[in-house]
C-alpha positions in Angstrom: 89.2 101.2 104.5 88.4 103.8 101.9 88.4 103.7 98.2 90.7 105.7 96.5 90.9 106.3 92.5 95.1 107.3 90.9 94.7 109.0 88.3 97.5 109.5 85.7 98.2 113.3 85.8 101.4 114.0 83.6 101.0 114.7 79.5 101.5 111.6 77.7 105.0 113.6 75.9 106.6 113.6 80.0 109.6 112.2 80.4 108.9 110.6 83.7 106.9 107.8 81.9 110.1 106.3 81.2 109.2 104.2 84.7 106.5 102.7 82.8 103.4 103.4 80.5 100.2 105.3 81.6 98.0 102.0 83.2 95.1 104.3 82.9 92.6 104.8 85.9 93.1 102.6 88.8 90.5 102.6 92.1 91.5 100.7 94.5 90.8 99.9 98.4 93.6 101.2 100.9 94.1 102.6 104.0 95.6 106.1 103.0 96.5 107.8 100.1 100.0 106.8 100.5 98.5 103.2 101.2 96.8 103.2 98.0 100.1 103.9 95.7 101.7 101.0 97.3 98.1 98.5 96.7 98.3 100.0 92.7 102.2 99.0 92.4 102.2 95.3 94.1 99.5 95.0 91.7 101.6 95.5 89.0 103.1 92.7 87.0 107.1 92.4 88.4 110.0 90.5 87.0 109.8 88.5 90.1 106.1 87.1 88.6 107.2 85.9 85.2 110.2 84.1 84.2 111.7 88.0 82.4 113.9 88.4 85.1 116.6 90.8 85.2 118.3 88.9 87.9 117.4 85.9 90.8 115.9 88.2 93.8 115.6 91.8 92.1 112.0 93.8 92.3 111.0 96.3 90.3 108.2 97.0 92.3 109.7 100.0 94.1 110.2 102.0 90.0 106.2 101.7 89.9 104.9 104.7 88.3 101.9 104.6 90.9 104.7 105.8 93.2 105.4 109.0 91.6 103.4 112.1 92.5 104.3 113.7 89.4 102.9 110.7 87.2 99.7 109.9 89.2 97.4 112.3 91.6 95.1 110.2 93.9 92.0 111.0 94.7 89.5 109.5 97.9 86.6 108.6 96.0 83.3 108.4 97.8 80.9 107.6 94.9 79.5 104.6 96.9 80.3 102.9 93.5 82.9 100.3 95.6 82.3 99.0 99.2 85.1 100.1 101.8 84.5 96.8 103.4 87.3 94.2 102.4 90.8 93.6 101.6 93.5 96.1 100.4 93.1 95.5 96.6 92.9 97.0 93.4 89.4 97.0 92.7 89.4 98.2 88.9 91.7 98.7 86.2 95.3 97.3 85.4 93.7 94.9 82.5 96.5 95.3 80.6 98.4 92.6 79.0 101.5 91.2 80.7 104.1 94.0 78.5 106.9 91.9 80.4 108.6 89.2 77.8 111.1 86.5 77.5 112.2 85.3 74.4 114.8 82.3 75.1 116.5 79.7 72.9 113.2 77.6 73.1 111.0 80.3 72.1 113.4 81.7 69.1 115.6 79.6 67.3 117.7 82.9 66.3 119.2 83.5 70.4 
């Protein structure tokens, strides 16, 4: 495996960060570059994870910003700072809070 860093590439004012908000750095472990978009989004919180769900069975995961060229470069990193032994995973960043709510009748008495 190698180690592989995305790194958010578009100004903050782009358009295309309508998908989502900048996650900030992400390294992760992968197989390829392409490899390493698709370890960044499963990693992502989805609807499918949390009871916000836009609908029984429907992903988000393929609207991941980590997808989009234009949004995130990546980069092999060979710092030595992360073994390339073990799993496909993110290996740091995504520590953001789950931005994905549900506010239902139990939760607000105004719905």
């Amino acid at each position: 495996m190698r180690i592989y860093r995305l790194i958010p590439d578009a100004a903050e004012t782009d358009p295309n960060w309508d998908l989502a908000s900048p996650a900030g750095e992400v390294v992760v472990r992968a197989r390829s570059v392409a490899d390493a978009r698709i370890v960044a989004a499963e990693a992502e919180i989805d609807f499918l994870d949390i009871p916000a769900k836009p609908g029984d069975g429907v992903s988000t995961s393929f609207a991941s910003a980590f997808r989009d060229d234009k949004l995130y470069r990546v980069v092999e990193d060979n710092s030595g700072d992360f073994p390339q032994e073990g799993p496909r995973s993110v290996l740091k960043g995504l520590e953001r809070p789950d931005k994905l709510t549900h506010a239902g009748p139990k939760d607000d008495p105004q719905l």
